[in-house]
N, C-alpha and C positions, 0 to 999 in steps of 0.2 A: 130863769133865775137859778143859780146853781146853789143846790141844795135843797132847793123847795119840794114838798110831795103835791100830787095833783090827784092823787090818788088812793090816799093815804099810805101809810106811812109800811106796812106790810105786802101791799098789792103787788110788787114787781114780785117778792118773794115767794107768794102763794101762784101766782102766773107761769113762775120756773118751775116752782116744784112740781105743780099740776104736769106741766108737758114731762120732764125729766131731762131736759136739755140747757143747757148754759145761752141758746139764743131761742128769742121769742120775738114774733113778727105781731104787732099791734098800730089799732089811728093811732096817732099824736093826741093827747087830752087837749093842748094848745092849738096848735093849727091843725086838725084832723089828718094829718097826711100818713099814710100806710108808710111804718117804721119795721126797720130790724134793730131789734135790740140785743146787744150783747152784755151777758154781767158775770161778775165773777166776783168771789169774798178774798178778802182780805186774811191772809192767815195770822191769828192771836186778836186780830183788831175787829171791832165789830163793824165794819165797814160794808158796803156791796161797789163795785168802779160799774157803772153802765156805760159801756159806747153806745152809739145809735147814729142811724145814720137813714133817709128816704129811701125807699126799694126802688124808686127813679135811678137813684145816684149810684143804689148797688147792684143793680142789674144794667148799668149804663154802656159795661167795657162786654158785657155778657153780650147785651142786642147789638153793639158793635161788629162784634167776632160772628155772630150769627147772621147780622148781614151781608156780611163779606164772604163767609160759607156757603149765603143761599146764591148770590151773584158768581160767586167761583163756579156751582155748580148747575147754576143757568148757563155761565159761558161754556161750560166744559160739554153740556148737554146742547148747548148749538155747535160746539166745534165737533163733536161726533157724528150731528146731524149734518152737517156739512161737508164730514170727510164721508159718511153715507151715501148722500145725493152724491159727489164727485166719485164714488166709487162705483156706483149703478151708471151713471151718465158714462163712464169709463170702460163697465163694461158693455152698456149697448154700444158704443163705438166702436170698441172691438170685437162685437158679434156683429156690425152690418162691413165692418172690413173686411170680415174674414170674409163674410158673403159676399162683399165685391171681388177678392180674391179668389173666391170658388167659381163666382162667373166671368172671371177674366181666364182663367184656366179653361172651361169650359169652352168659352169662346176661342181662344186657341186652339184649342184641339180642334173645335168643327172649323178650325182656318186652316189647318193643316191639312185635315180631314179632306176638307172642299180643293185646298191647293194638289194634294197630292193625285184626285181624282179628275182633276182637269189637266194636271201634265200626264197621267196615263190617255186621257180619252186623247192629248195631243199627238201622245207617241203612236195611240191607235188608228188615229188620222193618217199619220204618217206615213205609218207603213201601209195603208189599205191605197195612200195615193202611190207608193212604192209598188206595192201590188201589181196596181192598176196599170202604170206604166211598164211594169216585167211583164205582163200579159199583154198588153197592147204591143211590144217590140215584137214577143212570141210569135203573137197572129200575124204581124205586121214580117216577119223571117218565114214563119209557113206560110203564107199566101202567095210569097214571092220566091217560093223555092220553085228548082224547075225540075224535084222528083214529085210525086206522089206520096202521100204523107199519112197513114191512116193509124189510131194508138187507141189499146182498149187496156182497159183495167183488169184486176185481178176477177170479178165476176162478170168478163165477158160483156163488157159496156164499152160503148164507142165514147171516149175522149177525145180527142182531134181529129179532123180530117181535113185537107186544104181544098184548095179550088182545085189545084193539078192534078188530083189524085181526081176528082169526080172529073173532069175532062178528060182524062188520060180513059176511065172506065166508060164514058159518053154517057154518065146521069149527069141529069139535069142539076144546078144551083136550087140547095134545099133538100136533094133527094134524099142525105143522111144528116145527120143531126147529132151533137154528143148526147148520150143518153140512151140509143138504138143498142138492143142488142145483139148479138155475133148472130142468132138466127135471121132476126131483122135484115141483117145488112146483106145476108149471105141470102135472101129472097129479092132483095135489092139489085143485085150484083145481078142472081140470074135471070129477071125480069128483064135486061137488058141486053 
């Protein structure tokens, strides 16, 4: 009812003055509901104007805005946690790349490594059957010369000798051997 006191006819006045503010938060005397009240006097008139309105109604657009705050910053606090995990997940991919990368290097090199060691052992193959064959035409040219053939190295060691040459001297096959030394041979020689 507008106009009515519920409370008499002072109460709003002595309520303001007590705090020292133009708005005071009280129940409803009518329907108990927790109220803001706002008043204010009238200048020359002896009036007071009160607004009033539920702390529901005034705090309504408040928990709005604060809901939306707290859901902003749930989302914002999972899309961090997200760009997080995708960023760890991102770098152990490219910490086990690199490490595939570091064993794919690795692995090259010991391919290299292993190739370049098996075309030498090939070339050493090679040349040891080259060798083989240069020294078998040799023996195969001194055996069938028809001088005598006897060659010693720089410390007086027998290196080659042919068949003609121990024929030609009348020792026997075997008598000298490469590896005899010049005294050796020269006892050899006059044992015969």
């Amino acid at each position: 009812e507008i106009g009515a006191s519920f409370s008499g006819p002072n109460a709003l006045r002595a309520a303001l003055a007590a705090t020292g503010k133009p708005v005071l938060r009280r129940r409803g005397a009518i329907d108990g509901v927790d109220r803001l009240i706002a008043a204010g006097d009238i200048a020359h008139y002896p009036l007071t104007v009160t607004a009033t309105n539920t702390m529901r109604a005034v705090l309504a657009e408040w928990r709005r805005l604060a809901s939306l705050m707290i859901a902003g910053t749930a989302l914002t606090e999972l899309v961090l946690g997200a760009i997080t995990v995708l960023a760890v997940r991102q770098l152990k991919d490219q910490e086990r790349l690199s490490a595939a990368y570091a064993a794919r290097l690795e692995a090259e090199a010991g391919r290299a490594v292993a190739e370049s060691e098996l075309e030498r052992a090939c070339e050493r193959e090679q040349h040891e059957r080259q060798v083989r064959l240069e020294a078998k035409r040799l023996d195969t040219a001194v055996d069938n010369m028809h001088q005598g053939l006897l060659m010693f190295d720089g410390e007086r060691r027998l290196l080659v000798v042919n068949g003609r040459f121990l024929e030609l001297c009348g020792l026997p096959s075997g008598a000298l051997w490469p590896g005899v030394s010049y005294a050796e041979f020269v006892q050899a020689i006059e044992a015969e």
